[in-house]
Structure formats: C-alpha cells, structure tokens
N, C-alpha and C positions, 0 to 999 in steps of 0.2 A: 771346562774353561774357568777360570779365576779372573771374578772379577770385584775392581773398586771404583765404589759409589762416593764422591766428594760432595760432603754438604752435613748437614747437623738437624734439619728439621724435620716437619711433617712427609712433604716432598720428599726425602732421602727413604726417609722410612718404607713412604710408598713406595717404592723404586724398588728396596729391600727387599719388599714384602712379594712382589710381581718376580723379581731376579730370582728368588731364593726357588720357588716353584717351579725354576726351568730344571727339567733332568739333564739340559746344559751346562748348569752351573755348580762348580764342582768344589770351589769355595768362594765365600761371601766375605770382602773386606769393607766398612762404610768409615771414611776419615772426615771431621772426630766421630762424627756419629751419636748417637745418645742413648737412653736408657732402654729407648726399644726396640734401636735396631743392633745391640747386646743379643735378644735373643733370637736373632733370627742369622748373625754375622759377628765376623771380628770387628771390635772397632780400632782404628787406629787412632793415636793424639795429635795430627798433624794439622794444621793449619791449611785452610782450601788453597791459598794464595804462595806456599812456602813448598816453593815449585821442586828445590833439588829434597829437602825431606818425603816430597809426594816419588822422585825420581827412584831414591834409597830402597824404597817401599817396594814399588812396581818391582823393580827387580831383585828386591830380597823372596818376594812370596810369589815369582813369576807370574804376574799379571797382565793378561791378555786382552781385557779392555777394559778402559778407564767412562763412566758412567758418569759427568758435571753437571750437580743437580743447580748451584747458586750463578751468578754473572761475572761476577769480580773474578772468578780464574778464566773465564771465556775473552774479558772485555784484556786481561792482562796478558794472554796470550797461551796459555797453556796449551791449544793445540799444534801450536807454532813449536814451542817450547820440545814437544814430545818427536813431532816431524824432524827435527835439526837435529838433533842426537841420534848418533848412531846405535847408541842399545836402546833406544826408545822407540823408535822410527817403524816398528812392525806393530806395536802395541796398538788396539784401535780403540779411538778416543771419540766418546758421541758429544759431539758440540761444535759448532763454527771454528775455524779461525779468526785471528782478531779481525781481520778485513770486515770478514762476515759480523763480527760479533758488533760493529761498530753501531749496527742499527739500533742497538740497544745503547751502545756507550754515549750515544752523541743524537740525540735529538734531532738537529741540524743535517746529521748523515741521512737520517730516517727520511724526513723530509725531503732534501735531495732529489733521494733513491725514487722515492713515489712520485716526484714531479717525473723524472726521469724516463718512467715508468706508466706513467699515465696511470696510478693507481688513487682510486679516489680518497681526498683527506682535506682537512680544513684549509681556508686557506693561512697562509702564516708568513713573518718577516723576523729576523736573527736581529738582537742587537747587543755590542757589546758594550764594555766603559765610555770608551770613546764615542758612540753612536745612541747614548742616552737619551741627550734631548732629543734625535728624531724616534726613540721609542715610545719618551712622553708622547711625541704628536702623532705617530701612529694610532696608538692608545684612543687619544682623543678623536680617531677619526673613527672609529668602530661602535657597534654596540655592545651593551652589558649583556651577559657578564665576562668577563675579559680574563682570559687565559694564559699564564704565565708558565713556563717549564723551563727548568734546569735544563742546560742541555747536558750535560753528563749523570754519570750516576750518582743520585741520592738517597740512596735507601729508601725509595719510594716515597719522599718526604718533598721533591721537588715542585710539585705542579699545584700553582696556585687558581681556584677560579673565585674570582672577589665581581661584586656587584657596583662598587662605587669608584668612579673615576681617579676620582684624589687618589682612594685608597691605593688603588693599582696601578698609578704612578709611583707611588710613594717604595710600594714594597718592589718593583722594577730597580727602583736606585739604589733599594737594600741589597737585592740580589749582585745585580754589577758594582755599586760602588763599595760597596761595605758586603762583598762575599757572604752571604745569608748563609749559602749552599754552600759555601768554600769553595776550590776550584771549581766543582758540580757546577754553579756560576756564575762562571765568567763571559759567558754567552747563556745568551736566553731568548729563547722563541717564543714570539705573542703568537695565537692564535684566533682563529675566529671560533667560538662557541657554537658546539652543535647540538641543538636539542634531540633526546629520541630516548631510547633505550640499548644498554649496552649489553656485550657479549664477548666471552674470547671464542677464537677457532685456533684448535691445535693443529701442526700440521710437524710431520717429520718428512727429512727429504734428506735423498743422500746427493744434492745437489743435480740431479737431472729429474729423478722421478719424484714421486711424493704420494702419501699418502694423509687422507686428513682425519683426522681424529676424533672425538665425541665433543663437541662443543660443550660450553660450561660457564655460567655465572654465575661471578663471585660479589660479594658484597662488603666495602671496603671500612665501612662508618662504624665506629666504636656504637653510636645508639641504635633504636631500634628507628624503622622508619628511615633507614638512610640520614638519622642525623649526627654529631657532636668529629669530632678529630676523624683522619684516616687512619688504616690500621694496614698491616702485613693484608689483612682479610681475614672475615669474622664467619664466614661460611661459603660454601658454593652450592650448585644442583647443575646434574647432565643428566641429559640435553637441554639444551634449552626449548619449553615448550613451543616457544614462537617463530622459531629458526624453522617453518618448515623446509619443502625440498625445493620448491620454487625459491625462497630463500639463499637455501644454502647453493641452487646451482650461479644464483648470483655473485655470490661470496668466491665460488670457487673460479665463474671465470672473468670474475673483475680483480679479483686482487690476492687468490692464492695462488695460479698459475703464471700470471703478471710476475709476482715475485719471486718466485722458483726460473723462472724464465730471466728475469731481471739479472740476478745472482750470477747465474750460466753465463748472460752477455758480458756481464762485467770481471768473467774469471775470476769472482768471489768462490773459495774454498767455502764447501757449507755442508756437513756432513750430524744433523741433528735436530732440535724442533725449531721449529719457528711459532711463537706464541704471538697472533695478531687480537690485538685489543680492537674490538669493533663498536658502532656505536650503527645502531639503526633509524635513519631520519626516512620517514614515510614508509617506503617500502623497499628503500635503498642500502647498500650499508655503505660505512665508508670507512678510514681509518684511522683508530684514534692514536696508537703505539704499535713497534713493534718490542717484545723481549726474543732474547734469543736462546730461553730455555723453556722448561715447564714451567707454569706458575704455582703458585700454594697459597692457598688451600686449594683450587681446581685440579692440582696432579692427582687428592686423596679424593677426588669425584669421578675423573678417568680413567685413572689410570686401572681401578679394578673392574670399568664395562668393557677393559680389552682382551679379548677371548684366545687371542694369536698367544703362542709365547713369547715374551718379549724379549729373552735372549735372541730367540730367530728375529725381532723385527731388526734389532739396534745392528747385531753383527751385518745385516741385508746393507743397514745404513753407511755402516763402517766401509762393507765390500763394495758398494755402488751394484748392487743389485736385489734394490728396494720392489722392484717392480714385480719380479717373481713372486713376491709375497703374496698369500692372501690375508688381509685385516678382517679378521670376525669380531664382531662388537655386539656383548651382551644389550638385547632390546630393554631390560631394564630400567629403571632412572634410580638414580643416585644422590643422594644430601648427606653433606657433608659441614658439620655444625664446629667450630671453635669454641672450644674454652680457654679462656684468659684468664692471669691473674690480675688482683684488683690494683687498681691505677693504671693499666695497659690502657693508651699506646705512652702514656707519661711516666711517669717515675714507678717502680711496683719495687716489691721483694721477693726475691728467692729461697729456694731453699724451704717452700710449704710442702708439707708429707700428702702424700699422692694416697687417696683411701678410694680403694672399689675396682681398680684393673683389674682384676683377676676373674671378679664375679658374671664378667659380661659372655656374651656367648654370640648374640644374636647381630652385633654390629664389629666390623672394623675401627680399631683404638688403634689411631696411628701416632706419636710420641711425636711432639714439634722442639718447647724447650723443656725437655726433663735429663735429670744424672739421677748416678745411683750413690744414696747415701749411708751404707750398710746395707743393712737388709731391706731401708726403704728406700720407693721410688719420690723424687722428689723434685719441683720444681726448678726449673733454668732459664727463664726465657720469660715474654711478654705473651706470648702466644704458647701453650703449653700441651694442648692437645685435641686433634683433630677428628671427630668422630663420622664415621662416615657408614651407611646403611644401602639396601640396593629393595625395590618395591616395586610391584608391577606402574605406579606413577609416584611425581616426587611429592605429592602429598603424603602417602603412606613411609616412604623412607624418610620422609624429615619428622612423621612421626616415632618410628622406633629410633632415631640418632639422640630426639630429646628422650624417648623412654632409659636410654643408655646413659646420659649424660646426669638422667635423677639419680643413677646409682652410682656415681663418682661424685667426690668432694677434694677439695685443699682447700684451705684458709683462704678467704674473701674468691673463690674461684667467681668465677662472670661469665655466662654467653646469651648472645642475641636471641629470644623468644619467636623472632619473626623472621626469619630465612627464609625466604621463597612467597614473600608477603606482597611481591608485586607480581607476581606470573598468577 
C-alpha cells in the first residue's frame, strides 16, 4: 500500500514513524514533511490545504490512502474533495468530512452537538457584533473567571480565560468588534469556568464502531508550573495516572459513545479520530473541546503505546470494519518533552544548527519544526523537537526524555523541566 501523511510536524513524523513499520506499507510519502520524516519517507513540497497539488500527487505515486495529520484540510474539506472525484473516490482518506469536522471548525457546532446529545459540557451562550451588549451582560451575570473562545479556527490562540470583569468585557468587543481573531471571531462563546484537572481521550471511529485509545496529558504553558503564554504544547505523558477504569468507564459511556452514536444519528460522514479535551470536576468528566484529529505533542506520547499495526487500524477505519480489530496497547507509560526555540510562542529565529540527533539511541527524536540545510539538520518552527521515551511509569520515562534532551542543543534551544509536575 502507498501511503500520504499531510502535515509538517511532530505528529506527522509520528504517524511516519508507526506507517513506515507496517509490512503493509510499501512506500511512504509525508507533504511537506520535514527533516525527519526525510528519513523514514518521501517528502513532497505541497501545501496541506492545496487540495488539486495534493490530487496530482495521489495519482502520480498511486496512493491508496491519504493519512490528515493538521485541521485546516479536514475543516476545508478534503474528504469531501477526494469523495467527488472520480479518480479519487476509492482512495481512503482518515479524517471526518467537513460536516463531521465542524466540531472542530466551529465552537458553536460543538456546543450544539453536546446539548443535542446530552453530553456533559459547560454551560455557554454565542454572541455575535450585533448581540455585544447582551454578551457584556451575560458576562456580568457569571463568575470569574470567564471564558471567552473563537468560535472558528485559531491556531489554538483563541480561547481567552481572564479574571476581571472589565477585562473580559473589554477583550469580548475586541474579538466581535475589532476581529482580534479575524473571521476565527466573529462569533464567540462565553462559557462557564470549570475547575478540575484536564485530559485528552483519543478515540478512532469509523463512524459506527470505535475504538479508544491511550489517554494523554499535554501541557500548554510556555513556563514551568503551568505559567506565562500558551503554546502548540510543551510536553505530554500516557496515560494518564488518574484516569483510572472507573474513570474511564465514565468517560466512555457519557461522552464517547454519546458521540459516536450522535454522529451516526445525525448522518455525519466520520471515518478518523476524534480528540476529546476533557476536564475532570470531582469525579466527573465533562467536555471541554472537541478536535477532530490527533493532537501534538500527545500523538508523540500514543501513538508509540499502540501495539496493533496501524496500517491495519486506519485501513479497518477507512473499510467500516473497525470492529474486527483487536487494539493492543503497550502497558508502558510514555513522556514526551518539547524543545523550543528561544522566544517561542512569540517571535524566535530559524535556521539554528541542530547538534546531538544522531548520538541518542535510548529515546524517540520525533522532528516538529526542523529542514535540512546541507548536510546540517536545522531549525524551522517554534516548536522544533519532540522527545519522547517509554518506562515501566512516567516518572522514569520523563526521566530518560530529559536525559536525551542534555545531549541535544541549537542556539537559545528551551524546554520545560517539570512535565508531569502535577500527577
């Protein structure tokens, strides 16, 4: 089988890295791709979103399934895209339709979906330009701190939570009046604040069956201690310790079967993962997003406790015969540490020479933003490389990820000392 992986970062890489190992996989293409998933596949120069270049491709190097690691080709429609064409139309593509993908695109759809559904989630109200001032007095009728989200996509830059009323007034009429987000928005959903501790749960589904995946917690704050800017994500660890089974069989039948079921009613096409953002209040969970792919850094934390092949899961997913599958999941735990360059998530520079990949052995060096600049490997990106370890607990694996991570350097490189500093 020939297949192409769309996407440029950590997440791709992993994918690469999982793909490349099936004796199903017969060639590897990732568009664009980057320095290190060079050596594991072709890369192509295409653009994830530059749908007839991605078209040319597929059928120049007959490729038989298409692998959508990022949102923007899901939310823009590329499964749609592949389905309507007739030389495309057999190709199988893991990822939603746009219908499906909307839970991601739209905030407000999300939302929706889960009243719909009866799937538990804050409570919340839409407002747009026009519906301003009753979003001021909404605002004012809640407590701190007060929850603001883009309803479209922002590069994960959208969702404000501020402590002071003014404030969160004030940045409401940036957003609607003065496009903060730019279209991202022009709708926006207050919500209510939920205290607890959070989590994602992965789930693939080929829209009837589903299987769930290794849970995983990522950590989003440029400092340590969960403080300063958000970031893409500065590390993860799977499982998560706290998630036990009592736990997860809550999880699974409040709100992953809910939504697999949901989808099905509403003839949502949905053939890929569903990544639920969870937040646990007591001993509840509830929902705080959905995305409607992997996420990263958690894909470089899961994706290697899965013991199944994953050409056989995806293709199951593609055929609508998920269920036959058996999922084996390495008992292991997994940390997964970022290193950034310096001024990430704000202004940085590219292009610092990458010293020490070669020398590692004992960890997964998964490539998020790096090119190749001659013969050296060198920086591209805010987030630049993903290390990731396996330990009989995530104490010992976040050990050897930073033992790996002293033997690598670039100019002004950065990563978070305390990964796994609340579990």
């Amino acid at each position: 089988m020939n297949i192409l992986v769309l996407g440029s970062g950590g997440r791709e890489h992993a994918f690469a890295t999982q793909l490349a190992k099936s004796p199903q996989c017969d060639a590897l293409f990732v568009a664009p791709g980057n320095a290190g998933t060079r050596e594991l596949a072709t890369n192509l120069p295409i653009a994830v979103t530059d749908f007839n270049a991605i078209k040319e491709a597929v059928l120049q190097h007959a490729i038989d399934m298409v692998v959508v690691g990022p949102e923007d080709p899901l939310v823009q429609g590329i499964y749609d895209f592949f389905k309507a064409d007739q030389d495309l139309n057999k190709v199988m593509v893991i990822g939603p339709s746009a219908q499906g993908a909307e839970l991601e695109g739209s905030k407000e759809r999300a939302k929706e979906f889960m009243a719909a559904h009866q799937i538990p989630t804050a409570a919340y109200q839409s407002f747009t330009a026009k519906t301003l001032a009753q979003g001021k007095a909404f605002l004012a009728t809640m407590n701190p701190p007060y929850v603001l989200k883009a309803d479209g996509l922002a590069a994960g830059k959208g969702v404000l939570i501020l402590d002071n009323l003014l404030e969160a007034q004030q940045e409401l009429e940036l957003m609607l009046a003065k496009a903060k987000f730019g279209k991202a928005s022009e709708k926006v959903v207050v919500e209510a604040f939920l205290s607890g501790i959070e989590l994602s749960v992965f789930v693939l589904t080929d829209g009837t069956s589903y299987k769930v995946l290794p849970t995983a917690k990522d950590y989003k704050r440029i400092g340590e201690a969960d403080q300063g800017l958000n970031t893409g994500g500065m590390g993860a660890i799977s499982p998560v310790p706290f998630a036990d089974q009592a736990f997860m069989e809550k999880i699974e039948t409040r709100i992953v079967k809910p939504t697999v079921d949901g989808l099905k009613k509403e003839g949502i096409i949905y053939e890929g993962f569903v990544f639920i953002g969870l937040i646990k209040v007591g001993d509840d969970p509830f929902v705080i997003e959905y995305n409607v792919r992997m996420g990263d850094p958690e894909t470089e934390a899961v994706l290697p406790r899965i013991k199944t092949d994953l050409v056989t899961l995806l293709a199951a997913t593609a055929q609508k015969t998920l269920s036959a599958v058996t999922l084996e999941i390495d008992e292991r735990a997994a940390a997964t540490i970022m290193a950034v360059s310096g001024g990430y998530p704000e202004a940085y520079e590219k292009g610092k020479v990458i010293d020490g990949l070669s020398q590692n052995q004992e960890a997964l060096v998964f490539h998020a933003g790096t090119t190749d600049d001659g013969p050296n490997v060198v920086t591209n990106g805010g987030r630049v490389l993903a290390v990731t370890s396996l330990d009989k607990d995530f104490r010992e694996a976040i050990k050897k990820s930073y033992q790996t991570l002293e033997q690598i350097s670039f100019d002004k490189m950065y990563f978070r000392r305390d990964i796994g500093f609340d579990l």
